[in-house]
C-alpha positions, -999 to 999 in steps of 0.1 A, spaced: 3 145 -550 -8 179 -545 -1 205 -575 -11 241 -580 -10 246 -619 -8 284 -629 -18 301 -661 -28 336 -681 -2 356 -673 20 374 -700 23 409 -716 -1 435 -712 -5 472 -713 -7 498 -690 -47 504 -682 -52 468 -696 -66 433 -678 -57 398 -674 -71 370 -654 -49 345 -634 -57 311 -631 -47 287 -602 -56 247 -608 -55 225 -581 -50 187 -581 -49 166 -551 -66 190 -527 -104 206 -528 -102 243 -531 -134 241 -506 -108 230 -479 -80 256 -486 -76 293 -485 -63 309 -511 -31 335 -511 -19 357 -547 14 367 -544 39 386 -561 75 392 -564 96 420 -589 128 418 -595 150 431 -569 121 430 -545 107 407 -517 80 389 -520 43 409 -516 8 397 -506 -16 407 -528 -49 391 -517 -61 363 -502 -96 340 -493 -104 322 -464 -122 288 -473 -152 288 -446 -162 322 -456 -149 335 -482 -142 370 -471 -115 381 -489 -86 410 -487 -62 431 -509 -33 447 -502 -36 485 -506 -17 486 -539 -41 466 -557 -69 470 -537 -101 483 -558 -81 468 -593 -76 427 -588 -104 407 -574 -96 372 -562 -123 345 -564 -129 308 -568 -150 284 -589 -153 252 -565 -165 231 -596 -138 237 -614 -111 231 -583 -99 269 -597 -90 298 -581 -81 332 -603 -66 366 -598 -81 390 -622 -63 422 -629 -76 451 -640 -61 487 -645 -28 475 -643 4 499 -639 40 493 -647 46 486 -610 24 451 -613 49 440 -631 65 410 -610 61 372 -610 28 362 -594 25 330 -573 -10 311 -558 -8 295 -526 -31 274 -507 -36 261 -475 -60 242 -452 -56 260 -420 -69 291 -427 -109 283 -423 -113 323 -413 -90 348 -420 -93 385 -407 -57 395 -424 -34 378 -453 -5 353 -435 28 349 -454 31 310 -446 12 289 -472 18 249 -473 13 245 -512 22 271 -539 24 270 -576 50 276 -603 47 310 -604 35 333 -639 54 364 -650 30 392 -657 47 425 -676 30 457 -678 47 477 -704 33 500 -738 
């Protein structure tokens, strides 16, 4: 059974930090891309980075791009999403997704086969 176990999100202030976490069971992280999503209320779901598994290149969306660095530590089976400067308008629910197809990727795709259960992140003083 394949799982993707989220943690660290929570409450945080505006100009502050905090690290995502993305556990996987039942699949090698080595095998799967990893996608960072994230969806405010009243909004649709966003992209916010991703990293192809045979490379490793990774991307951001503009809006975070330069603040939140994905990575992945392969011994661990972990992927993470840390945040840094973050603004009122990160606030939103943020979701990992992985996926075994995507050995090279040159832009984020939307469709992902597993995700996780999704952590709420609030950036408010």
């Amino acid at each position: 059974q394949v799982q993707l176990v989220q943690s660290g999100g929570g409450l945080v202030q505006p100009g502050g930090s905090l690290r995502l976490s993305c556990a996987l069971s039942g699949v090698t992280l080595n095998w799967h891309a990893i996608g960072w999503f994230r969806q405010a209320p009243g909004k649709e779901r966003e992209g916010v980075s991703c990293m192809s598994f045979q490379d490793g290149i990774t991307l951001y969306a503009d809006s975070v791009k330069g603040r939140f660095t994905i990575s992945r530590d392969i011994a661990k089976n972990t992927a993470y999403l840390q945040m840094n400067s973050l603004k009122p308008e990160d606030t939103a629910v943020y979701y990992c997704a992985a996926d075994p197809r995507y050995s090279y990727l040159r832009y984020c795709p939307d469709d992902y086969l597993y995700w996780g259960q999704g952590a709420q992140v609030t950036v408010s003083s």
